[in-house]
KEGUMI-768487 format. One record per atom (N, C-alpha, C, O, CB): residue in one letter; atom name; x, y, z. Coordinates in nm, 2 decimals, decimal comma, always signed. Glycine has a CB too. Example, Ala and Ser with C-alpha at 12.3 -4.5 7.8 and 13.67 -1.06 7.14 Angstrom:
REM residues 2
 res atom      X      Y      Z
   A    N  +1,32  -0,57  +0,78
   A   CA  +1,23  -0,45  +0,78
   A    C  +1,32  -0,33  +0,78
   A    O  +1,42  -0,33  +0,85
   A   CB  +1,13  -0,45  +0,90
   S    N  +1,28  -0,22  +0,71
   S   CA  +1,37  -0,11  +0,71
   S    C  +1,29  +0,00  +0,79
   S    O  +1,34  +0,11  +0,80
   S   CB  +1,41  -0,06  +0,57
END
This chain:
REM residues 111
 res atom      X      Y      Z
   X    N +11,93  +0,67  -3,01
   X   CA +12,03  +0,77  -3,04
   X    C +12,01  +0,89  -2,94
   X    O +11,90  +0,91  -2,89
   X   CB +12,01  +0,82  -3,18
   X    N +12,14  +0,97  -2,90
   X   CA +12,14  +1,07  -2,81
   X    C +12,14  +1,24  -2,87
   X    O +12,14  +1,35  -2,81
   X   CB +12,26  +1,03  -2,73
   X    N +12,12  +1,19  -3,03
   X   CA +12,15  +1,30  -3,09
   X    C +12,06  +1,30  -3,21
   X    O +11,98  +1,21  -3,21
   X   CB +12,29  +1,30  -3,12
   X    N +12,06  +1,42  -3,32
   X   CA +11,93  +1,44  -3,41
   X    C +11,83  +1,49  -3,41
   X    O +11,78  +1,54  -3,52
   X   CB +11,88  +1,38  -3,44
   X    N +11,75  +1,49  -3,30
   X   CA +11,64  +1,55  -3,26
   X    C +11,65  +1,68  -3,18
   X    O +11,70  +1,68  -3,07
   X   CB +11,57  +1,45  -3,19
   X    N +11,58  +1,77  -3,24
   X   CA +11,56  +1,88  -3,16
   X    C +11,53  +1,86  -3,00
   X    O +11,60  +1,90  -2,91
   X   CB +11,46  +1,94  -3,23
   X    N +11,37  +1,76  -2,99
   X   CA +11,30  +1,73  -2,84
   X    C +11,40  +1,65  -2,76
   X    O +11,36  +1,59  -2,65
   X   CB +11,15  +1,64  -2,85
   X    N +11,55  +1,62  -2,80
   X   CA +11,62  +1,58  -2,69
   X    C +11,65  +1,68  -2,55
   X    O +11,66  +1,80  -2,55
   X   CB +11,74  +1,53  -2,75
   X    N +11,66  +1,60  -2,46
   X   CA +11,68  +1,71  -2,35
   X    C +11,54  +1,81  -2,27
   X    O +11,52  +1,87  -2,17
   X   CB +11,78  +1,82  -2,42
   X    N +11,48  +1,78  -2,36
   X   CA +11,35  +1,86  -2,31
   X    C +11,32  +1,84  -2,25
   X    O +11,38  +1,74  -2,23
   X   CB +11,25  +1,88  -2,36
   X    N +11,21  +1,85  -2,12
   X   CA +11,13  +1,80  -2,00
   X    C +10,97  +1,82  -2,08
   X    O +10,93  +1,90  -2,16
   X   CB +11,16  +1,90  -1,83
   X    N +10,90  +1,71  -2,01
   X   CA +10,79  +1,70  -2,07
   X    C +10,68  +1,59  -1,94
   X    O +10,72  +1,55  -1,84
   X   CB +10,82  +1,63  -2,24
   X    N +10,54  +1,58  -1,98
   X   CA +10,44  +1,56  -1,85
   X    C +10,37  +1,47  -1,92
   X    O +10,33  +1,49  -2,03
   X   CB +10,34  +1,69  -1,79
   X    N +10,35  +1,37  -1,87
   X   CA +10,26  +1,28  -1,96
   X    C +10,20  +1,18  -1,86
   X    O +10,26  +1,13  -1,77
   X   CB +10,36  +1,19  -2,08
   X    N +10,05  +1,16  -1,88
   X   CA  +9,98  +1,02  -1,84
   X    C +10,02  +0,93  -1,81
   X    O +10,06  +0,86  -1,90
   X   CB  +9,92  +0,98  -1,90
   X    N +10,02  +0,89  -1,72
   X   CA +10,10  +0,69  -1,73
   X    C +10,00  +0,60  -1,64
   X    O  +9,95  +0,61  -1,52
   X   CB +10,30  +0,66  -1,62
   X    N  +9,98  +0,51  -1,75
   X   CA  +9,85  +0,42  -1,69
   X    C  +9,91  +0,36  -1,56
   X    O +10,02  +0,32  -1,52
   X   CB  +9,80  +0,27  -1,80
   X    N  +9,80  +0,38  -1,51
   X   CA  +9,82  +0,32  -1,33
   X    C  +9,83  +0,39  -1,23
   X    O  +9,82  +0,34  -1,12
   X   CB  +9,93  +0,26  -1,29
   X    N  +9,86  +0,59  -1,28
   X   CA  +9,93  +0,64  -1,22
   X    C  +9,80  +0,79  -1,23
   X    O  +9,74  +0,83  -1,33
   X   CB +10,09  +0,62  -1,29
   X    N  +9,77  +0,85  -1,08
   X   CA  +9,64  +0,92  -1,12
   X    C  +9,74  +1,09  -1,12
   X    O  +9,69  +1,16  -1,21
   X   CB  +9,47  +0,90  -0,97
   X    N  +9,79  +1,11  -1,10
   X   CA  +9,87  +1,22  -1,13
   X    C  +9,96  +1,22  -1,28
   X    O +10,02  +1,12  -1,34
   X   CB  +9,95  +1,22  -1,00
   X    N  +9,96  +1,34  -1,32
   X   CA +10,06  +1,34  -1,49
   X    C +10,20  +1,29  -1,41
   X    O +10,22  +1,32  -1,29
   X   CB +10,09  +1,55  -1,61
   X    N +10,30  +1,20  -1,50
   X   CA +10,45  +1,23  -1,42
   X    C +10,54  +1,33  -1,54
   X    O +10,53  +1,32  -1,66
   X   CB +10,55  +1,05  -1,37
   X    N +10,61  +1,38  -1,49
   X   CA +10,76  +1,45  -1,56
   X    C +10,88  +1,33  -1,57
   X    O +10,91  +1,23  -1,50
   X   CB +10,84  +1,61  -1,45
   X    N +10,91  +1,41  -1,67
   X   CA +11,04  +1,35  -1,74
   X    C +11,12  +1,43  -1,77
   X    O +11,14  +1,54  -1,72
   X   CB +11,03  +1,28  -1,84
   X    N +11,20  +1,35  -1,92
   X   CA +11,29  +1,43  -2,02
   X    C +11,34  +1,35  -2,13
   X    O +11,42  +1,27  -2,09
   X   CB +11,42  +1,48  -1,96
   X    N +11,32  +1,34  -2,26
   X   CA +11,31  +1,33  -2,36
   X    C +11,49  +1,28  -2,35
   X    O +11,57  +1,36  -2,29
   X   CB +11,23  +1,45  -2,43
   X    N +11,53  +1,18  -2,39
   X   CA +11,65  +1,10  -2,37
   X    C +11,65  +1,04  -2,47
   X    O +11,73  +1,12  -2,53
   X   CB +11,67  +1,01  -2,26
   X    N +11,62  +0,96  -2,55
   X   CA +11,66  +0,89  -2,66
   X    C +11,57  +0,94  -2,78
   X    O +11,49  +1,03  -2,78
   X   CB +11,66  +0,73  -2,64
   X    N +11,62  +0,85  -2,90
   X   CA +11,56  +0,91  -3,05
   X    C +11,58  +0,81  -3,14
   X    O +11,70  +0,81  -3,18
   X   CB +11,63  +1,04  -3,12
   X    N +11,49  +0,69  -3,21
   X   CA +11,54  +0,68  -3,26
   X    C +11,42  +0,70  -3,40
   X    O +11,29  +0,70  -3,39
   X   CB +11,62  +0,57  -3,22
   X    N +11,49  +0,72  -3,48
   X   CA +11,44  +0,78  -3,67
   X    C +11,35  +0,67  -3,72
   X    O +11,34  +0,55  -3,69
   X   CB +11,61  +0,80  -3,81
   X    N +11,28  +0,73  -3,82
   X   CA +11,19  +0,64  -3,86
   X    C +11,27  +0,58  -3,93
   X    O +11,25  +0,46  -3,91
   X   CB +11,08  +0,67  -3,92
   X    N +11,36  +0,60  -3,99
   X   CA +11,45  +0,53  -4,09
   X    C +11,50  +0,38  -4,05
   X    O +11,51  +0,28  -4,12
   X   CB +11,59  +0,62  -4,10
   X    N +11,51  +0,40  -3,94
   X   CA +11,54  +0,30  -3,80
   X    C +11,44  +0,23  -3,76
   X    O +11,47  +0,11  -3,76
   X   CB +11,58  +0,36  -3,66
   X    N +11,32  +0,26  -3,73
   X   CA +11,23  +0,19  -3,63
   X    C +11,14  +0,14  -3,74
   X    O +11,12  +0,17  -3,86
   X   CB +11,15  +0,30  -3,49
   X    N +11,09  +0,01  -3,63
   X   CA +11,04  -0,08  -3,72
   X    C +10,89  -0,07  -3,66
   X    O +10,80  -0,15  -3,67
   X   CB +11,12  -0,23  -3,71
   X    N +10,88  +0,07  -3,60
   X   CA +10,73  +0,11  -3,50
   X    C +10,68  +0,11  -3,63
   X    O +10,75  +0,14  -3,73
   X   CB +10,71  +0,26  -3,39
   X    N +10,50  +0,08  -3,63
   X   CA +10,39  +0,14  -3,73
   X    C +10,29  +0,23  -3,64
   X    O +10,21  +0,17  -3,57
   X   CB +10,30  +0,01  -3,80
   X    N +10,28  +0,34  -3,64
   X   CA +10,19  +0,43  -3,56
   X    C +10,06  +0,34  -3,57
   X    O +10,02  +0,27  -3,66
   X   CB +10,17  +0,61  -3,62
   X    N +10,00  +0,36  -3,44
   X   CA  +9,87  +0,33  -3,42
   X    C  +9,76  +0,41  -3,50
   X    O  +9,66  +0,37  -3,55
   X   CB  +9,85  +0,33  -3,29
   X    N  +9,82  +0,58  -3,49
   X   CA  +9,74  +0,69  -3,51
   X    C  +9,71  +0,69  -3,69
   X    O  +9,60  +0,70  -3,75
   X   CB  +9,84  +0,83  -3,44
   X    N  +9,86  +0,67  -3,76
   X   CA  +9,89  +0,72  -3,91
   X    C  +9,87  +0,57  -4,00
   X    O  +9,81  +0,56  -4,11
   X   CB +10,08  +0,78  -3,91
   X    N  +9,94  +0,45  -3,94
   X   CA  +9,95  +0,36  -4,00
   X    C +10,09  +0,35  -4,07
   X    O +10,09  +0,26  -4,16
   X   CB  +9,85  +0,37  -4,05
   X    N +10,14  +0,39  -4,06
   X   CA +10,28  +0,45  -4,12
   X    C +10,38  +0,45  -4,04
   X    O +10,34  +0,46  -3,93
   X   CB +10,28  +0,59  -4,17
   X    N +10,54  +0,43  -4,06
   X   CA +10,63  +0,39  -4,02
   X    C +10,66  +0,54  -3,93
   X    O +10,66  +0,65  -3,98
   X   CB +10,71  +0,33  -4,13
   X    N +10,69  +0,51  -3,79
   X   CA +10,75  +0,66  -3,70
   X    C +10,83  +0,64  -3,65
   X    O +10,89  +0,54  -3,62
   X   CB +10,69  +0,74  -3,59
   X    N +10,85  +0,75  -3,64
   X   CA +11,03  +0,79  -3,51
   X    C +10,91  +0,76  -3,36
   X    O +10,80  +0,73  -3,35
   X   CB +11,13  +1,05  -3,51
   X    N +11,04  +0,80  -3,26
   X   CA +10,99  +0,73  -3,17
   X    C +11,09  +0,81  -3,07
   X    O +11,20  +0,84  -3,10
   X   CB +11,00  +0,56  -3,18
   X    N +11,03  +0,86  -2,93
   X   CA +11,12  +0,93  -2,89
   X    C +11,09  +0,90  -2,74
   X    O +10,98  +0,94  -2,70
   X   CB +11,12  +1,07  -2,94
   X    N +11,21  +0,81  -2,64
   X   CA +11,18  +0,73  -2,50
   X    C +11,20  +0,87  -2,40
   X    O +11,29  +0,95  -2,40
   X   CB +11,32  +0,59  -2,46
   X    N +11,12  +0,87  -2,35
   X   CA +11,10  +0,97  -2,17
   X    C +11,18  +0,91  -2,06
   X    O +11,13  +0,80  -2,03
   X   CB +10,90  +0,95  -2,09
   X    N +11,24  +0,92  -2,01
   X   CA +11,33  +0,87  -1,89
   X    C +11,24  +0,99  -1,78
   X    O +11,25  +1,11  -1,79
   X   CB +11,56  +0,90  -1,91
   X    N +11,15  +0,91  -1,69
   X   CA +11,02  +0,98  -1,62
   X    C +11,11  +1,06  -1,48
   X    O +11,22  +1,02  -1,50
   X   CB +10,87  +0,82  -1,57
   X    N +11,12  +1,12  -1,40
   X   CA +11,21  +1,12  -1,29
   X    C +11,17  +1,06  -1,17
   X    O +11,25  +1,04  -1,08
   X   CB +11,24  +1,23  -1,26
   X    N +11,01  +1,02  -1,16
   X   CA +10,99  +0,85  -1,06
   X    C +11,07  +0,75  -1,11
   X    O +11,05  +0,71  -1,23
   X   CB +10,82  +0,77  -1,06
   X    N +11,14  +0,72  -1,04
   X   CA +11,26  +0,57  -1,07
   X    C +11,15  +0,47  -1,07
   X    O +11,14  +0,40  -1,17
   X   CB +11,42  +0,52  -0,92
   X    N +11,07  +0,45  -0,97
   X   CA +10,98  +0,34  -1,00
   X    C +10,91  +0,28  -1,15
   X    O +10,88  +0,16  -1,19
   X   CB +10,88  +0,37  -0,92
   X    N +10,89  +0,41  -1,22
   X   CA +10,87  +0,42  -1,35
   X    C +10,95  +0,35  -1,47
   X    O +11,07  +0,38  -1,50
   X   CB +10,87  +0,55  -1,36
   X    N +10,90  +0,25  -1,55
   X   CA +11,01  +0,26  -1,65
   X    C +10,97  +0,34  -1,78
   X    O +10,85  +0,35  -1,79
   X   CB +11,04  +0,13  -1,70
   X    N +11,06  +0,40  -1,88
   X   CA +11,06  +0,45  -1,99
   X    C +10,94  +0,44  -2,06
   X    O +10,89  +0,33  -2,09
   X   CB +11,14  +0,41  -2,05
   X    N +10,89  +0,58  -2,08
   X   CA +10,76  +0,57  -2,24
   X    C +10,82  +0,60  -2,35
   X    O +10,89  +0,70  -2,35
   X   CB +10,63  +0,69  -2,26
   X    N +10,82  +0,53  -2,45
   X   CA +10,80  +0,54  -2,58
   X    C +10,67  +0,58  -2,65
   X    O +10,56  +0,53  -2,65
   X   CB +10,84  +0,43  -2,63
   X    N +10,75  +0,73  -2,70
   X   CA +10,62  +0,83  -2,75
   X    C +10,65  +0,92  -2,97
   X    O +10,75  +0,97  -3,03
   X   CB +10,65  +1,01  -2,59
   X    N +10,54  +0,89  -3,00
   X   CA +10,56  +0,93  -3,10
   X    C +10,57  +1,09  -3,10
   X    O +10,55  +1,15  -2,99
   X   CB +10,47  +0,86  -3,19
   X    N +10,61  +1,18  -3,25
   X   CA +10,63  +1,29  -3,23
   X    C +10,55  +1,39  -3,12
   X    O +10,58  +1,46  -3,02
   X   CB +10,62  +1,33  -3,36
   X    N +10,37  +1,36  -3,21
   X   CA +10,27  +1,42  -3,14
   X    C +10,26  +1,46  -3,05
   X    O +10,21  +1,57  -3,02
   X   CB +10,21  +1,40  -3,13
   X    N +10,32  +1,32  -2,96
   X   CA +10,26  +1,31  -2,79
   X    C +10,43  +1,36  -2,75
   X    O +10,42  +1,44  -2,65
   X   CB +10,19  +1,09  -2,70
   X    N +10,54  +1,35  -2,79
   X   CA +10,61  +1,48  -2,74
   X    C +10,60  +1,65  -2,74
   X    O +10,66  +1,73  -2,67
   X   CB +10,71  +1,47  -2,79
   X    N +10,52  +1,66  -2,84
   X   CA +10,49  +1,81  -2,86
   X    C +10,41  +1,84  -2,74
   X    O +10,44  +1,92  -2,65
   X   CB +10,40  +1,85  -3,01
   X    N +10,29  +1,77  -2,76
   X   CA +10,15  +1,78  -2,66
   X    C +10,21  +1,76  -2,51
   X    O +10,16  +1,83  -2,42
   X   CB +10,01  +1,64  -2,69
   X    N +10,33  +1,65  -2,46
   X   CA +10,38  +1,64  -2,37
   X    C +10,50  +1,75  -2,32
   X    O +10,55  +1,75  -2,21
   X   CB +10,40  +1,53  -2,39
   X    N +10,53  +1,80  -2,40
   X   CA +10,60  +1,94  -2,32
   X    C +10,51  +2,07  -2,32
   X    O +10,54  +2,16  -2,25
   X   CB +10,76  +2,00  -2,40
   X    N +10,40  +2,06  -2,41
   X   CA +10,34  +2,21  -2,37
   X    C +10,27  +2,20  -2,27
   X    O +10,21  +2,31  -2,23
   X   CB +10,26  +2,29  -2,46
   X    N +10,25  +2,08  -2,21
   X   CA +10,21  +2,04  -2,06
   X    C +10,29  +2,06  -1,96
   X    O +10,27  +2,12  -1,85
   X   CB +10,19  +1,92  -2,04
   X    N +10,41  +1,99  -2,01
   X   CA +10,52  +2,03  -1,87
   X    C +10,50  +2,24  -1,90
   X    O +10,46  +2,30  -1,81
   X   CB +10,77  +1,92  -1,91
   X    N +10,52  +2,29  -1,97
   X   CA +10,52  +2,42  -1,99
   X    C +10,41  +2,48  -1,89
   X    O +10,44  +2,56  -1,80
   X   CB +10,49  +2,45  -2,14
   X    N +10,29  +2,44  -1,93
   X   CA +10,17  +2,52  -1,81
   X    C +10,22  +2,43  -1,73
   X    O +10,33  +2,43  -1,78
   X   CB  +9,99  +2,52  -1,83
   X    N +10,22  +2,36  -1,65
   X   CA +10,25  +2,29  -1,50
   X    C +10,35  +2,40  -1,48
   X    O +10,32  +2,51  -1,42
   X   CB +10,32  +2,10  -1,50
   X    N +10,48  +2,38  -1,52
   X   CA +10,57  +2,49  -1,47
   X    C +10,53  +2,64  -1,45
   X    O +10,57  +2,70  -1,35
   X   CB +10,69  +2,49  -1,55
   X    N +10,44  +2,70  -1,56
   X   CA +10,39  +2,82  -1,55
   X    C +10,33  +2,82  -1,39
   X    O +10,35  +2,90  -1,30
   X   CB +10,28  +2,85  -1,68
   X    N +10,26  +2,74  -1,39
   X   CA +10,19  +2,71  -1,27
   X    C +10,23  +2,72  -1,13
   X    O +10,20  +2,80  -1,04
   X   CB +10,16  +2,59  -1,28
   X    N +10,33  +2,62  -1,14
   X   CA +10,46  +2,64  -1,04
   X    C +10,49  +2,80  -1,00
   X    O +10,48  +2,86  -0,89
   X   CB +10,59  +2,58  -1,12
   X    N +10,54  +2,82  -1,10
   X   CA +10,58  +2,97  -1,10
   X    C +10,52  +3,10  -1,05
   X    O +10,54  +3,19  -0,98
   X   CB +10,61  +3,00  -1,21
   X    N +10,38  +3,03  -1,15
   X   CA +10,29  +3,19  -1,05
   X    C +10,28  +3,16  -0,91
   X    O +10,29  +3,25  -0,82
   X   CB +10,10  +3,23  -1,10
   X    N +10,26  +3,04  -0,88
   X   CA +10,16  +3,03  -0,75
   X    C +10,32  +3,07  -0,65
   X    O +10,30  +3,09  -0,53
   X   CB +10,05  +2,82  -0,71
   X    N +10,43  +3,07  -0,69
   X   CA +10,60  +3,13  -0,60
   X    C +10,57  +3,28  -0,64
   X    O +10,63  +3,35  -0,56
   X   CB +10,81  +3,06  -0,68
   X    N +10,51  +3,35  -0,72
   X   CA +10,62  +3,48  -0,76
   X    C +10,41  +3,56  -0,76
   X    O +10,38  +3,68  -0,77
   X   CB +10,78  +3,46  -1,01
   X    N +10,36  +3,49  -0,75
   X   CA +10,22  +3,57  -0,81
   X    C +10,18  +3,66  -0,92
   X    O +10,10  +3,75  -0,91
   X   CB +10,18  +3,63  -0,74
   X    N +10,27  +3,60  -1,05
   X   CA +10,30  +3,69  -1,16
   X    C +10,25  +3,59  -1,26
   X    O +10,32  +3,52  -1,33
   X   CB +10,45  +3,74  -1,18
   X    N +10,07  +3,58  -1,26
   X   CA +10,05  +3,44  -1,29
   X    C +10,10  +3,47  -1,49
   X    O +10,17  +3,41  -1,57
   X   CB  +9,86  +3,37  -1,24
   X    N +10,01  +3,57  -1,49
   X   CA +10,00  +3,57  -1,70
   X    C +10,16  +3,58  -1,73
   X    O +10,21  +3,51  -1,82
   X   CB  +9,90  +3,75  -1,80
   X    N +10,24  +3,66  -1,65
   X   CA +10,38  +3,69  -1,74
   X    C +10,44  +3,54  -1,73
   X    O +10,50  +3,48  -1,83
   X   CB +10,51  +3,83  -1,65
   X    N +10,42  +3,48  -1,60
   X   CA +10,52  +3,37  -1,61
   X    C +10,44  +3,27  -1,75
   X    O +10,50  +3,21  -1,84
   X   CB +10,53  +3,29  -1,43
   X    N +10,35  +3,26  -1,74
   X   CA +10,32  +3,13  -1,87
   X    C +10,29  +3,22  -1,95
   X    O +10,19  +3,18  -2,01
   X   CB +10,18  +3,01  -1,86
   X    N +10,33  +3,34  -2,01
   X   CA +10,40  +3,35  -2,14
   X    C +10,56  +3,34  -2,13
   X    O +10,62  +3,27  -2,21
   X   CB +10,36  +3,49  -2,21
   X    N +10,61  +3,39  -2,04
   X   CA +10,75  +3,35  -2,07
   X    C +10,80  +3,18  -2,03
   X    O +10,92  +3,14  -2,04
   X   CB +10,84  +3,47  -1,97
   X    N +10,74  +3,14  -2,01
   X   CA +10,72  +2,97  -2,03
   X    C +10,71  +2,92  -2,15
   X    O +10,80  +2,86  -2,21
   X   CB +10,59  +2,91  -1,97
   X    N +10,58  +2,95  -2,21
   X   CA +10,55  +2,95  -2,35
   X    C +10,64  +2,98  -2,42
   X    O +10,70  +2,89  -2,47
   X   CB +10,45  +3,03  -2,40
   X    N +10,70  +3,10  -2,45
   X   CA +10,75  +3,19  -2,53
   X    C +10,92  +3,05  -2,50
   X    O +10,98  +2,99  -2,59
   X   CB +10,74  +3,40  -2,47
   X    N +10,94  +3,06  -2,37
   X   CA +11,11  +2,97  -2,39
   X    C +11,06  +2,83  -2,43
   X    O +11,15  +2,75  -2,45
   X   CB +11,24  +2,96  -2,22
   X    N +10,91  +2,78  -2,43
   X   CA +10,94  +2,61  -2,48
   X    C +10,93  +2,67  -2,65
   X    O +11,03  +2,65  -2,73
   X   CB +10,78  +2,45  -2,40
   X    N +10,81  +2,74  -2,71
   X   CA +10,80  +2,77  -2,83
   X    C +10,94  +2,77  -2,92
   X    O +10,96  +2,71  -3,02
   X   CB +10,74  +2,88  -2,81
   X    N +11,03  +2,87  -2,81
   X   CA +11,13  +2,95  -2,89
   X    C +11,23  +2,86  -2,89
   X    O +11,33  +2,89  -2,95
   X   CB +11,17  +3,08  -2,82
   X    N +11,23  +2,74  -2,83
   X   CA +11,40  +2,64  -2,81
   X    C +11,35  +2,51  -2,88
   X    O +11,41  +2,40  -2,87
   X   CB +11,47  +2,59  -2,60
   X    N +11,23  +2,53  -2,97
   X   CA +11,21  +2,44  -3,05
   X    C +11,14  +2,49  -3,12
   X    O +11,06  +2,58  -3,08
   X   CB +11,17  +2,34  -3,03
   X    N +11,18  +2,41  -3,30
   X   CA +11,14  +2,50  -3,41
   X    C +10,99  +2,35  -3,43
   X    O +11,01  +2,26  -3,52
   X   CB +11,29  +2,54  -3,57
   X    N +10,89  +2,34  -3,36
   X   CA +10,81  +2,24  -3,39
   X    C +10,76  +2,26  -3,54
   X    O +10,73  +2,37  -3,59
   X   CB +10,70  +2,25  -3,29
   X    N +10,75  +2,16  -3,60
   X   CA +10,67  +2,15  -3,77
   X    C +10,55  +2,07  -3,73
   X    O +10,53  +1,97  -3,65
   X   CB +10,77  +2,07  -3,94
   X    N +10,45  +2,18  -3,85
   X   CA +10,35  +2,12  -3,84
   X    C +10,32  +1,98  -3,87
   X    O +10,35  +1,94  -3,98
   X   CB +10,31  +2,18  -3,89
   X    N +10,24  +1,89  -3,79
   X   CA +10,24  +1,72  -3,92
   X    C +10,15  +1,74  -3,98
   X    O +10,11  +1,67  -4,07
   X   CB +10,22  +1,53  -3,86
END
């Protein structure tokens, strides 16, 4: 689905076996636990599931449960903070105002 989920659209940084650098993405599909016939590895219990479209084309799609989207954008968040200070040399303001716009454009719940 392209729709329902808050973490659609988001950009986010994640591990990929094979690969010694994190890669970026963006959070593109959704589909509901209601739907998916996934059983978390983590819970044991039935999850949603939410595919990364990575922006290396060589890459194909991760399928990631809630967690590892949360944990995977407050990564892309400091990487970009990162970015930013090392252009503007404004290292603390920029990764709070990083923080503060991934925090603030998603209402994350606790699991």
């Amino acid at each position: 689905m392209t729709s329902g989920s808050q973490y659609l659209g988001k950009r986010v940084r994640l591990r990929v076996e094979g690969r010694r650098d994190m890669q970026e993405g963006v959070v593109k599909w959704f589909l509901p636990e209601e739907v998916s016939d996934y059983i978390s590895e983590t819970t044991g219990k039935p999850a949603a599931l939410w595919r990364v479209k990575f922006d290396d084309r060589e890459l194909t799609n991760a399928d990631v449960e809630e967690f590892e989207v949360r944990e995977a954008m407050l990564e892309w968040a400091r990487a970009e903070a990162k970015r930013q200070s090392a252009v503007s040399g404004e290292k603390g303001r920029q990764i709070s105002t990083a923080l503060r716009v991934l925090v603030g454009s998603c209402r994350c719940r606790e699991a």
